[in-house]
MINUVEX-922006 format. One record per atom (N, C-alpha, C): z negated, y, x. Coordinates in steps of 0.05 Angstrom, whole numbers, padded with zeros to 5 digits, always signed. Layout:
<nodes>
ZYX...
</nodes>
This chain:
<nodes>
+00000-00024+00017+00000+00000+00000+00000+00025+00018-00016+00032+00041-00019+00046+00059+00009+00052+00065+00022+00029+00082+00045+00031+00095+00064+00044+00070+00067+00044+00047+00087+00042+00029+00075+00083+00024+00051+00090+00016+00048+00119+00014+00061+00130+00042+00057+00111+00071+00058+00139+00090+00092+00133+00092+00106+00112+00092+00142+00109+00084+00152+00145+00066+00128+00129+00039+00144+00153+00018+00141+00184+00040+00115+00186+00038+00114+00219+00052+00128+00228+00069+00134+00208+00092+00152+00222+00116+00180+00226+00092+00182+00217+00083+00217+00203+00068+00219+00238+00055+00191+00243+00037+00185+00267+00030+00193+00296+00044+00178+00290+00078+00173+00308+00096+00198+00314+00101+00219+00294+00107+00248+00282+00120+00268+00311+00102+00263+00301+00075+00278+00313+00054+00276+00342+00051+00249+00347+00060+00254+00376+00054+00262+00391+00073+00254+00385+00104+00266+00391+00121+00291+00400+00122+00313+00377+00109+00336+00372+00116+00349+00389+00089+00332+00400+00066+00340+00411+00046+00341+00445+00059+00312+00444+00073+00302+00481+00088+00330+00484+00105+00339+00464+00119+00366+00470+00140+00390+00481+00132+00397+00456+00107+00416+00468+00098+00422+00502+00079+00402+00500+00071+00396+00533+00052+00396+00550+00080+00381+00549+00111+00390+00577+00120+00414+00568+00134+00428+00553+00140+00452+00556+00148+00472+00562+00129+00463+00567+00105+00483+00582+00089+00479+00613+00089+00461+00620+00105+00455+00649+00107+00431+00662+00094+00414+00643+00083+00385+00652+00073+00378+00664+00089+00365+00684+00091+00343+00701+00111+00323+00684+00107+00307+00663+00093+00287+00659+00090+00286+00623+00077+00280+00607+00087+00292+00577+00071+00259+00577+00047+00280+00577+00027+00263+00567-00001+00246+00537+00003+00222+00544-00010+00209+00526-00012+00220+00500-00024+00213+00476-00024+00231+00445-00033+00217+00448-00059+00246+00433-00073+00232+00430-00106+00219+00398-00107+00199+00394-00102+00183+00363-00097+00194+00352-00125+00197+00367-00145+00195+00346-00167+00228+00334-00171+00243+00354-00156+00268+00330-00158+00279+00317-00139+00255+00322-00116+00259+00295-00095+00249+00281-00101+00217+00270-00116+00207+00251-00129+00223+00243-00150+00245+00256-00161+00255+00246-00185+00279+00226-00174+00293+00244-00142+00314+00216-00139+00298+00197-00117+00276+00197-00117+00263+00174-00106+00253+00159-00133+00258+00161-00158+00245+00150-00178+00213+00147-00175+00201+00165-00165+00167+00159-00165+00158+00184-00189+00138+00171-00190+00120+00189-00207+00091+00193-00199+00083+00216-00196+00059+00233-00181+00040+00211-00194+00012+00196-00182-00002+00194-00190-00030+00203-00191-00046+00206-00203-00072+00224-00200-00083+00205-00189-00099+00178-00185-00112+00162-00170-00099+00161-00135-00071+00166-00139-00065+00160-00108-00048+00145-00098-00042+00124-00132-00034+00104-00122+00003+00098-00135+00010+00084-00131+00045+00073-00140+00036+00069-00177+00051+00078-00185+00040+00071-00212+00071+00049-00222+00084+00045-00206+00102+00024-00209+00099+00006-00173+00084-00021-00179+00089-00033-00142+00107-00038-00133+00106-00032-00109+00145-00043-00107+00145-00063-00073+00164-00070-00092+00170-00100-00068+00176-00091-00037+00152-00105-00034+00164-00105-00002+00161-00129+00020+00179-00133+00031+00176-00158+00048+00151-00160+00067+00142-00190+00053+00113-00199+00080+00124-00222+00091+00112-00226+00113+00107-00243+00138+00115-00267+00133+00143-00273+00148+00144-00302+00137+00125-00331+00154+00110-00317+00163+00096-00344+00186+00080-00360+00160+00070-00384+00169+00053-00391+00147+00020-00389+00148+00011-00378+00175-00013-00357+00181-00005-00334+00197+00007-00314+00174+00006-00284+00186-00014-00277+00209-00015-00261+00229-00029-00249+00250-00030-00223+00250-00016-00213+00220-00011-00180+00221-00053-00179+00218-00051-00150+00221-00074-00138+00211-00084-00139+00182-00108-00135+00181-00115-00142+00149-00141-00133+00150-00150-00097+00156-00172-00084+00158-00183-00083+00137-00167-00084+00115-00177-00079+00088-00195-00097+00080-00187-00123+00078-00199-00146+00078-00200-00160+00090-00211-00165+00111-00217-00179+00136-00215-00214+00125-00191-00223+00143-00184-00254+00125-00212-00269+00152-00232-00280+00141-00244-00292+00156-00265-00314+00137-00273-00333+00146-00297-00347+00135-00275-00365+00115-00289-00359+00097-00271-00382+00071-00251-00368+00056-00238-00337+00082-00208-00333+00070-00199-00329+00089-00198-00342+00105-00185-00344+00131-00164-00359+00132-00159-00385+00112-00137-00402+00107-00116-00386+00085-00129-00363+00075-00105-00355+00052-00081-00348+00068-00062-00344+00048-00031-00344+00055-00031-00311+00045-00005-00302+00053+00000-00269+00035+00008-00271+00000+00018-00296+00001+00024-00299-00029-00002-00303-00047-00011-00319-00037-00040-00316-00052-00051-00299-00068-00051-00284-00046-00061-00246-00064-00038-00224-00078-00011-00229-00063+00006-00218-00066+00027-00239-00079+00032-00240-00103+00047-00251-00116+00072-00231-00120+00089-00261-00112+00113-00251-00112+00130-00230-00096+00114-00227-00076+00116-00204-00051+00103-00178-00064+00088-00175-00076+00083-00145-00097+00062-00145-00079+00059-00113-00067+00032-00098-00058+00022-00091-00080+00000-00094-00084-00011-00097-00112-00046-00078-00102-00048-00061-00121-00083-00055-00118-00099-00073-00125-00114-00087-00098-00129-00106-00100-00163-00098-00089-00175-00100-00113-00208-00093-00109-00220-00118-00081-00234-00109-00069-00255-00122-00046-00270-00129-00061-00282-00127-00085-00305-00151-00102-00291-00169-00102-00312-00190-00103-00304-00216-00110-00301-00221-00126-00306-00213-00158-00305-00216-00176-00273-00221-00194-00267-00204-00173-00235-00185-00179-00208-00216-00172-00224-00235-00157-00195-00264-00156-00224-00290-00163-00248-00277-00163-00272-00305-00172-00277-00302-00202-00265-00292-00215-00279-00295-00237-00278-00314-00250-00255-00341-00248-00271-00357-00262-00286-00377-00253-00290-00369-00236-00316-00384-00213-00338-00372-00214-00340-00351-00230-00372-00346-00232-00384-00363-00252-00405-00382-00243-00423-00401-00260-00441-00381-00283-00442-00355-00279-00469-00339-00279-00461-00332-00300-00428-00332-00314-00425-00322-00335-00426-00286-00331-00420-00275-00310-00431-00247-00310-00457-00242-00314-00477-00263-00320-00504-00258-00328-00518-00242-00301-00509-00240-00277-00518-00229-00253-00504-00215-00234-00491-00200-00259-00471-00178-00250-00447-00186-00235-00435-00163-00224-00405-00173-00213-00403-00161-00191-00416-00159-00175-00434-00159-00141-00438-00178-00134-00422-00198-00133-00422-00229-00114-00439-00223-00086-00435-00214-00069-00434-00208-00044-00480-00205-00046-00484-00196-00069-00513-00198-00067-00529-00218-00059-00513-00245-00061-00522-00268-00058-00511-00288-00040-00484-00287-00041-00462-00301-00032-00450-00291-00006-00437-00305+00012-00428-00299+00040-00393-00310+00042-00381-00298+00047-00358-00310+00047-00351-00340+00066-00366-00345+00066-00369-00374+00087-00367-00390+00059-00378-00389+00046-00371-00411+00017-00390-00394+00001-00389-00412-00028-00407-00407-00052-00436-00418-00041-00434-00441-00025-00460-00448-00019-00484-00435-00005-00471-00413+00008-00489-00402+00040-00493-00379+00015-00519-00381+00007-00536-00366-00004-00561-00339+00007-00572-00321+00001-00585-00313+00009-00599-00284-00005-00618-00282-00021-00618-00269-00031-00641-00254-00041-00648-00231-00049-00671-00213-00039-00687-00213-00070-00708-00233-00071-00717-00236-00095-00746-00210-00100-00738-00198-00085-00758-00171-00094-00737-00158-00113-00710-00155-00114-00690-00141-00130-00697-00151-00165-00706-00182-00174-00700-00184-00201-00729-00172-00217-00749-00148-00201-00769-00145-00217-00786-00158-00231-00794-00167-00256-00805-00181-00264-00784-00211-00278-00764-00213-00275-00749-00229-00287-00757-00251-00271-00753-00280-00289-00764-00310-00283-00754-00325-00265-00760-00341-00241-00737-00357-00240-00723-00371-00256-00737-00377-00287-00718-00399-00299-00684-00375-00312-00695-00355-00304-00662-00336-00307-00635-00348-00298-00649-00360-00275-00625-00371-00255-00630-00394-00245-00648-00409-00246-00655-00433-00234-00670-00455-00257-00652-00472-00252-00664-00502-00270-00679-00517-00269-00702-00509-00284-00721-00532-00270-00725-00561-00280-00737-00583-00275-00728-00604-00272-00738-00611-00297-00736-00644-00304-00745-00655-00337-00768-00650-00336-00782-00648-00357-00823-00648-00357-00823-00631-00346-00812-00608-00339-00825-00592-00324-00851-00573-00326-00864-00558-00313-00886-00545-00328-00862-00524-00351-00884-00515-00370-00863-00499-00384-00881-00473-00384-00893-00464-00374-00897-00433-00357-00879-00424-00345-00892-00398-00342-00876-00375-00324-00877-00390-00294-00850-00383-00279-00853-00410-00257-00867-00391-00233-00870-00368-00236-00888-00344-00217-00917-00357-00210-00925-00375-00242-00954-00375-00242-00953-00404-00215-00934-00420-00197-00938-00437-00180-00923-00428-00161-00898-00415-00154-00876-00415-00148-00886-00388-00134-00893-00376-00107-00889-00352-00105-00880-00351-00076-00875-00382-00063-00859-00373-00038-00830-00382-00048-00806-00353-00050-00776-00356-00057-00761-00378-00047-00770-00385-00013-00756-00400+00008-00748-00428+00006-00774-00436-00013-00778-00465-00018-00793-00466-00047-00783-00489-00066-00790-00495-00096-00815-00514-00088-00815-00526-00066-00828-00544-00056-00859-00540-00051-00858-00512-00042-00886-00495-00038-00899-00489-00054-00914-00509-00079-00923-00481-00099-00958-00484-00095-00963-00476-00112-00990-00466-00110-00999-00455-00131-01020-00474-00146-01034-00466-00177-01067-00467-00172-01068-00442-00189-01100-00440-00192-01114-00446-00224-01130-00476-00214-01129-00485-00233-01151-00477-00255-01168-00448-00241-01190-00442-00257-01179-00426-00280-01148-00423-00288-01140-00404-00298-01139-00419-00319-01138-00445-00328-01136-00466-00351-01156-00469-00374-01178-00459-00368-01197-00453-00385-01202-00477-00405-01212-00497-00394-01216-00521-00408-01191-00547-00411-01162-00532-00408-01148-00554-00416-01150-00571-00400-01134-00598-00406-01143-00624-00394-01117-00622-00376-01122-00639-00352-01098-00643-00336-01062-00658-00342-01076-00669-00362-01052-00686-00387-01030-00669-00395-01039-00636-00399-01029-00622-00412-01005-00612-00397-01009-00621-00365-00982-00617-00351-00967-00636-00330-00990-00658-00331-00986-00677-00308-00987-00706-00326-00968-00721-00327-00966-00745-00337-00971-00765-00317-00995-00773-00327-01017-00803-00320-01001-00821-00311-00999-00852-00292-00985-00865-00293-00994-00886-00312-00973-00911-00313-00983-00926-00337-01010-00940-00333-01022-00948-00355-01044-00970-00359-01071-00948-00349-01063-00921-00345-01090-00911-00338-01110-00905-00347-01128-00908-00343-01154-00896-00362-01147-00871-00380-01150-00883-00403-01149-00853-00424-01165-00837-00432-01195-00831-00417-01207-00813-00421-01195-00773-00412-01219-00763-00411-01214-00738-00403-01196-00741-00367-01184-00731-00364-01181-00725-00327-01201-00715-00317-01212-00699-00324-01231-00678-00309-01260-00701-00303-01257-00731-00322-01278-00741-00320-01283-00750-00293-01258-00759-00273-01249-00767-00253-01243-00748-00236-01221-00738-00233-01204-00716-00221-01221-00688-00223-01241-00684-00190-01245-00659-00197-01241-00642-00169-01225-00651-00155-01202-00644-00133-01180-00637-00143-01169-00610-00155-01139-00596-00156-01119-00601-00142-01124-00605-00111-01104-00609-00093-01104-00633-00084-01117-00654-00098-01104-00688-00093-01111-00705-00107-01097-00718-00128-01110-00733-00148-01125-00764-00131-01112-00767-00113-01133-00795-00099-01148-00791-00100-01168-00765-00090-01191-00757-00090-01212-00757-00124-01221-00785-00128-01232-00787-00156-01258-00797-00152-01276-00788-00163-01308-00793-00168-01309-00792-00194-01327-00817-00199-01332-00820-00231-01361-00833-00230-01375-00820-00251-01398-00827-00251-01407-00842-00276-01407-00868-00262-01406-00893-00284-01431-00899-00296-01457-00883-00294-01476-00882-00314-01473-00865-00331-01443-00851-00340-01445-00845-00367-01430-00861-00392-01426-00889-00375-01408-00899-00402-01420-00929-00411-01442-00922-00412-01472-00940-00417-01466-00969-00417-01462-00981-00436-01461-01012-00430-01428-01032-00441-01409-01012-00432-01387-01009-00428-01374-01024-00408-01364-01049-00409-01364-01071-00387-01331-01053-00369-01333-01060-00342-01313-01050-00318-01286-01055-00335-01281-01077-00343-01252-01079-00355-01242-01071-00375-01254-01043-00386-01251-01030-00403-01237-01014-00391-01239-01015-00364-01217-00987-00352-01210-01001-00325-01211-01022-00311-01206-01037-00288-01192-01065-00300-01166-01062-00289-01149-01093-00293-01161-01116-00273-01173-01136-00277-01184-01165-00261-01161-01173-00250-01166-01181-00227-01143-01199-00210-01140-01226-00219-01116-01241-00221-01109-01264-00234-01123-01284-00232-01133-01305-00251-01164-01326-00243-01183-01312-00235-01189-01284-00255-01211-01281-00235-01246-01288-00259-01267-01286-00243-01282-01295-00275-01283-01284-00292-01287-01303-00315-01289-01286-00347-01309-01275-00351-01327-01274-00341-01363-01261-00351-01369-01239-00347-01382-01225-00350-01380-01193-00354-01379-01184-00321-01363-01170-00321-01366-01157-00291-01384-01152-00288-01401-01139-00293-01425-01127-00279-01447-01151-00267-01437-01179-00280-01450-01199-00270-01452-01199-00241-01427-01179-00224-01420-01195-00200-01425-01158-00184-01418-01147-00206-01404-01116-00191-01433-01112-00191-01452-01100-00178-01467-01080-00176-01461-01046-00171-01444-01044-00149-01441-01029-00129-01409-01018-00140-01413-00990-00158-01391-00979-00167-01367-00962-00145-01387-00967-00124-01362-00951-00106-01343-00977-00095-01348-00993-00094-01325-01016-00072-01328-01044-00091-01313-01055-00106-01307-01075-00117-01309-01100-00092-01307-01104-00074-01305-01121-00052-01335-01122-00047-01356-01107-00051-01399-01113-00051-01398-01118-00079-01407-01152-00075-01398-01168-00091-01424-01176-00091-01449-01181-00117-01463-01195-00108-01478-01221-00142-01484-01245-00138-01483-01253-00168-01515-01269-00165-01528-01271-00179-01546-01292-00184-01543-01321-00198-01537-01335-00181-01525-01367-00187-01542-01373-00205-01567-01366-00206-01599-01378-00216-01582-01377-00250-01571-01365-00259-01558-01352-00280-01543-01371-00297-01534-01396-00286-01506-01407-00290-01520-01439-00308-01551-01435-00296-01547-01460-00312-01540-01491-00291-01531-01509-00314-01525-01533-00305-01494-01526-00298-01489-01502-00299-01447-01499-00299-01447-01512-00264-01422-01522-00265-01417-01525-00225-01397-01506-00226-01399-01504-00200-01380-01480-00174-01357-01486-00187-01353-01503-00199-01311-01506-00199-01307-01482-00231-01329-01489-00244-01318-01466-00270-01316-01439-00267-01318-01428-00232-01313-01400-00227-01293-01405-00210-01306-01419-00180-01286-01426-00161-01260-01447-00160-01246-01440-00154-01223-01463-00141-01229-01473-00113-01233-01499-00109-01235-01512-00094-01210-01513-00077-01212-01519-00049-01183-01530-00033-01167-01548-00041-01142-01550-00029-01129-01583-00039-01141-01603-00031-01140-01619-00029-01157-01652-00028-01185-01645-00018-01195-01632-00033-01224-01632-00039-01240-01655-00050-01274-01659-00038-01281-01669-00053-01278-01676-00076-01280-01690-00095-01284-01694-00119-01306-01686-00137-01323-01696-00133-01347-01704-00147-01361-01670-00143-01381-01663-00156-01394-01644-00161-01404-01620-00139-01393-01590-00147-01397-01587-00113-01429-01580-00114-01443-01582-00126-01474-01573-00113-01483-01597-00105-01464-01615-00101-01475-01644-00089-01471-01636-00056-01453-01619-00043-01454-01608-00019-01463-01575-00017-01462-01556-00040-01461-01529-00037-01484-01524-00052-01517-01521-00038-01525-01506-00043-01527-01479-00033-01524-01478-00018-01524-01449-00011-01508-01420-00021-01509-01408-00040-01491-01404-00057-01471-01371-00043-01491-01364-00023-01480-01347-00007-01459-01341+00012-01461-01371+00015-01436-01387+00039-01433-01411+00037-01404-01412+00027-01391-01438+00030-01385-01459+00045-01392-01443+00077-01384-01458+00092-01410-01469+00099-01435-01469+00099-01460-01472+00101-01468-01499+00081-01455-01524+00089-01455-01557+00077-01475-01562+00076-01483-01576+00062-01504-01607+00073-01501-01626+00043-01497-01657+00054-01490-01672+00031-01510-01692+00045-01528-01705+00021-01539-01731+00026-01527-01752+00021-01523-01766+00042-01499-01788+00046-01524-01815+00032-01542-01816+00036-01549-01837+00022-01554-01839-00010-01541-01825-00021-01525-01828-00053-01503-01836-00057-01491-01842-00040-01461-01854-00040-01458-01887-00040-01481-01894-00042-01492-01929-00036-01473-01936-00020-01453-01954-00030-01438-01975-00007-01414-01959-00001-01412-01944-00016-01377-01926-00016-01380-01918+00012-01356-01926+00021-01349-01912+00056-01342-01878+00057-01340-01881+00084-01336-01845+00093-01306-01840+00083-01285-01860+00084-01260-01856+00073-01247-01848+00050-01274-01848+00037-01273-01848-00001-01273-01813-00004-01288-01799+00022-01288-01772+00028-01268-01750+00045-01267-01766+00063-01258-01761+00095-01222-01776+00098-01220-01755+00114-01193-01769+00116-01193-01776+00154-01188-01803+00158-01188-01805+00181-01156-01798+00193-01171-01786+00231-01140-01784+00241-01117-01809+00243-01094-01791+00255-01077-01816+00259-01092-01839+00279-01078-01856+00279-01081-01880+00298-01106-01897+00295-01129-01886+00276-01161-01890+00279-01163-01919+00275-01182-01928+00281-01198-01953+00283-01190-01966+00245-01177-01978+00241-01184-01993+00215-01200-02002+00200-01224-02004+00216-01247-02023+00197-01263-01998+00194-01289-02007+00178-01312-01995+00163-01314-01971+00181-01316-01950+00169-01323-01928+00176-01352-01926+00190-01365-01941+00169-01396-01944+00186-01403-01956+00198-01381-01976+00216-01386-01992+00239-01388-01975+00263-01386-01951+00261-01378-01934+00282-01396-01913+00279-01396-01903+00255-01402-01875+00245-01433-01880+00231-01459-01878+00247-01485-01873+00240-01492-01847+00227-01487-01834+00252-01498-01806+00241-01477-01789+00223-01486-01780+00199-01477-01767+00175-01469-01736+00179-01484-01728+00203-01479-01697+00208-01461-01701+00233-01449-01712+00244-01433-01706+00262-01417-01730+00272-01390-01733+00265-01369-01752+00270-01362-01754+00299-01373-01734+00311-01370-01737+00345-01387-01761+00351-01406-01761+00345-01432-01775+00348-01430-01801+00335-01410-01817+00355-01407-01851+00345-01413-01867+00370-01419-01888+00344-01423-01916+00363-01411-01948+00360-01411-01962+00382-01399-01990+00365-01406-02011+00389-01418-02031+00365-01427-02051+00378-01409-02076+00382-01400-02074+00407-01370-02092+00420-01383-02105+00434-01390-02136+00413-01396-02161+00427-01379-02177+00452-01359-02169+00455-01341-02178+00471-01343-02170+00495-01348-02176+00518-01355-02167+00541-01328-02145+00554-01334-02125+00550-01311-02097+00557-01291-02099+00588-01317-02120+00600-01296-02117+00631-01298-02145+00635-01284-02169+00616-01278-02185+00613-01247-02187+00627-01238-02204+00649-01226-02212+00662-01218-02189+00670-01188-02192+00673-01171-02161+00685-01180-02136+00657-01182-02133+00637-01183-02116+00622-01206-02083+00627-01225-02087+00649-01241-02063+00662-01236-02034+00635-01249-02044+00617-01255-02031+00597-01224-02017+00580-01204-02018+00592-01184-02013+00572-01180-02027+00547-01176-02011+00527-01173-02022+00505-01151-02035+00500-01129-02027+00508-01105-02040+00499-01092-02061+00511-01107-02075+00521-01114-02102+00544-01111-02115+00522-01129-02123+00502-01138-02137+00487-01118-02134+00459-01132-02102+00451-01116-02090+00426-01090-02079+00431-01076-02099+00430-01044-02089+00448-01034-02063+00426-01038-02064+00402-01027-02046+00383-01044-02025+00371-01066-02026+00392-01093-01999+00384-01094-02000+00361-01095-02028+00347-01108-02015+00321-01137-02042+00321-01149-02039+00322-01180-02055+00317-01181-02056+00290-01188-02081+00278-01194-02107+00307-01174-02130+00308-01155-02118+00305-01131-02142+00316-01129-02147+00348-01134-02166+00357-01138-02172+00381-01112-02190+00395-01110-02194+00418-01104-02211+00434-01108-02233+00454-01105-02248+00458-01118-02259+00488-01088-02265+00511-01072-02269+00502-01044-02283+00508-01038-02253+00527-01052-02232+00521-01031-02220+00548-01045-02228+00577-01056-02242+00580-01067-02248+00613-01074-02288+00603-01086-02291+00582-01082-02325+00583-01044-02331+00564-01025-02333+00587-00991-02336+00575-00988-02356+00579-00995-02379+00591-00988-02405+00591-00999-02423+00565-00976-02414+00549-00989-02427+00522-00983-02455+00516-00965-02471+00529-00966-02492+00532-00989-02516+00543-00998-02504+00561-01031-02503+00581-01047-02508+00555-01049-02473+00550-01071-02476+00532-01076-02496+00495-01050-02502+00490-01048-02515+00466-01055-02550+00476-01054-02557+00503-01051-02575+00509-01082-02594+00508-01087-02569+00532-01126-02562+00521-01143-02577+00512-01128-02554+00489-01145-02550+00458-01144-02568+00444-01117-02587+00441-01113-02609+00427-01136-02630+00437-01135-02624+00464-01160-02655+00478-01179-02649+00452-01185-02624+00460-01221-02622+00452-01215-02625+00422-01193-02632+00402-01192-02627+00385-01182-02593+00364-01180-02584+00379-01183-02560+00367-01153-02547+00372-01145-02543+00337-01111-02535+00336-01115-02508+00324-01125-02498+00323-01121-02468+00314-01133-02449+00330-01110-02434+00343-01116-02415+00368-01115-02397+00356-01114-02383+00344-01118-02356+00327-01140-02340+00330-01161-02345+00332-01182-02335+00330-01209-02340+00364-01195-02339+00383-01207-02343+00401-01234-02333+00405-01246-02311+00396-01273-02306+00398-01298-02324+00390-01270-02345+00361-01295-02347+00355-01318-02376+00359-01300-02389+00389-01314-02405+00406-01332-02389+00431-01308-02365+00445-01311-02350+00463-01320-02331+00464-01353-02328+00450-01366-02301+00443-01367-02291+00470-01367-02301+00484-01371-02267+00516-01352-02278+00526-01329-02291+00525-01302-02296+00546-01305-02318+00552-01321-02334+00556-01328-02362+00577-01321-02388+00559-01323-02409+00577-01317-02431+00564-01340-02453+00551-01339-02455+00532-01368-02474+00523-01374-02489+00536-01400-02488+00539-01412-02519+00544-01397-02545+00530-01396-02568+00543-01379-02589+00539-01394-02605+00517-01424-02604+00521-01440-02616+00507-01447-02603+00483
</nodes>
């Protein structure tokens, strides 16, 4: 537009000049002033009072496809730094084009005009996003003017939490200003919670973990009226067990209480547990692990009927071995057989080739079984099977 006023004027300046020349070379003493209005008339323009072309007229732009001309007017930079000349100039027309943004954003304003048409108050030409903006300007007006606040939200003035602009994140309520209402009235409980007052609990503003409740006011009101029990856990009134309202884990009960009931109608026992009754091993009701069982109620029944022996163990009677009742370390066995009987020098598996007692051998050191059947037949005697039970200490009988 510039370039196109200072074109016309010289074109103006040009004309009259060349009009002043010709009038004194015809002999004027004096060259008459130019008649402007009928050099504007064969330039077809018409004077405007603003300044400006009141018809635009075409003029050739830049055919590159990022011009490098100058562009003081509007500085192409940030997020119009990619525009083209057509863009703004349609159809090659220099056109009066306003520096608001409003003037090629309008239908990109979200605001509806609700916040005037001074983009630039808020906005940076870097994008719509790069925000920044001087919240002392809206006076008393709300944030919810311009800002959405979330579902449930409080539905006050958002001033009364909200007073650092920077961050929604920062707020800050004073809660003496509530004058009795309950905390319900803005803060939704999670589920299954106690439905009394809040305030009965919650008397920390700035952190609901922080809860003290004082459980001598809800007189003979059993715990699971407001505390969920863990799965299997007993049916009898809590307070049987709870004393101690601050820590559920100081646990304390009077067994004396129960009667003829046994341990299993509270407790679960291990897998292959005893059977039979546990106060037949658990008196002590403080500690479980604190046994004692009188083994002479069990009459003839073996330790096996209880106990599980290891691998490989001895086969026979448990109480050929096992005297003492308090301690399975603590065995004994009375092995008529002389232990350092020929080569065998107390190994067991001399004899018990297959470690399992009391299957025995003799044949790994007497192998001449032809010898020995030969023998045996003299003396009469055909069943070698059972060699001990001529040869109580190893030796050979008397003949007589």
């Amino acid at each position: 537009m510039r370039r196109i006023i200072f074109i016309t004027a010289a074109f103006v300046i040009a004309a009259s000049i060349v009009y002043m020349a010709a009038t004194w070379r015809g002999g004027a003493t004096e060259p008459a002033p130019p008649d402007l209005t009928r050099v504007l008339a064969l330039l077809d323009i018409t004077p405007s009072p603003t300044g400006q072309l009141s018809t635009p007229q075409i003029v050739p732009l830049p055919s590159e496809v990022q011009p490098t001309v100058a562009h003081p007017f509007f500085p192409l930079l940030a997020g119009h730094a990619g525009l083209q000349c057509v863009d703004c100039h349609v159809e090659g027309v220099e056109r009066a084009i306003s520096a608001d943004c409003i003037f090629c954003h309008r239908a990109d304003d979200i605001h509806n005009g609700a916040n005037g048409s001074d983009c630039a108050t808020c906005h940076a030409p870097a994008g719509w996003q790069f925000v920044d903006f001087d919240h002392s300007t809206i006076d008393t007006q709300d944030c919810v003017g311009c800002h959405q606040p979330p579902v449930n939200h409080f539905p006050g003035a958002c001033t009364t939490c909200h007073l650092d602009t920077t961050n929604f994140n920062n707020a800050s309520f004073d809660h003496a200003t509530l004058n009795g209402q309950d905390c319900v009235g803005c803060h939704q409980p999670p589920p299954n919670h106690y439905p009394g007052s809040c305030s009965s609990c919650h008397l920390d503003t700035s952190s609901f973990l922080n809860v003290q409740f004082n459980h001598s006011n809800i007189g003979t009101q059993d715990c699971v009226g407001c505390h969920q029990p863990p799965p299997n856990h007993y049916a009898g009134s809590c307070s049987s067990c709870h004393l101690d309202t601050s820590s559920f884990l100081n646990v304390q009960f009077n067994h004396s209480n129960i009667g003829t009931q046994d341990c299993v109608g509270c407790h679960q026992p291990p897998p292959n547990h005893y059977a039979g009754s546990c106060s037949s091993c658990h008196l002590d009701t403080s500690n479980f692990l604190n046994v004692q069982f009188n083994h002479s109620n069990i009459g003839t029944q073996d330790c096996a009927g209880c106990h599980q022996p290891p691998p490989n163990h001895f086969q026979g009677s448990c109480s050929t071995c096992h005297q003492d009742t308090t301690n399975f370390s603590n065995a004994t066995f009375n092995h008529t057989f002389p232990l350092n009987h020929g080569d065998a020098n107390g190994v067991c598996t001399t004899c018990h080739v297959t470690n399992n007692p009391p299957a025995y051998t003799c044949t790994t050191c007497h192998n001449d079984q032809a010898d020995l059947v030969e023998e045996h037949n003299d003396e009469g005697i055909f069943d070698l099977s059972n060699c001990v039970r001529c040869h109580l200490d190893g030796e050979e009988p008397d003949d007589d």
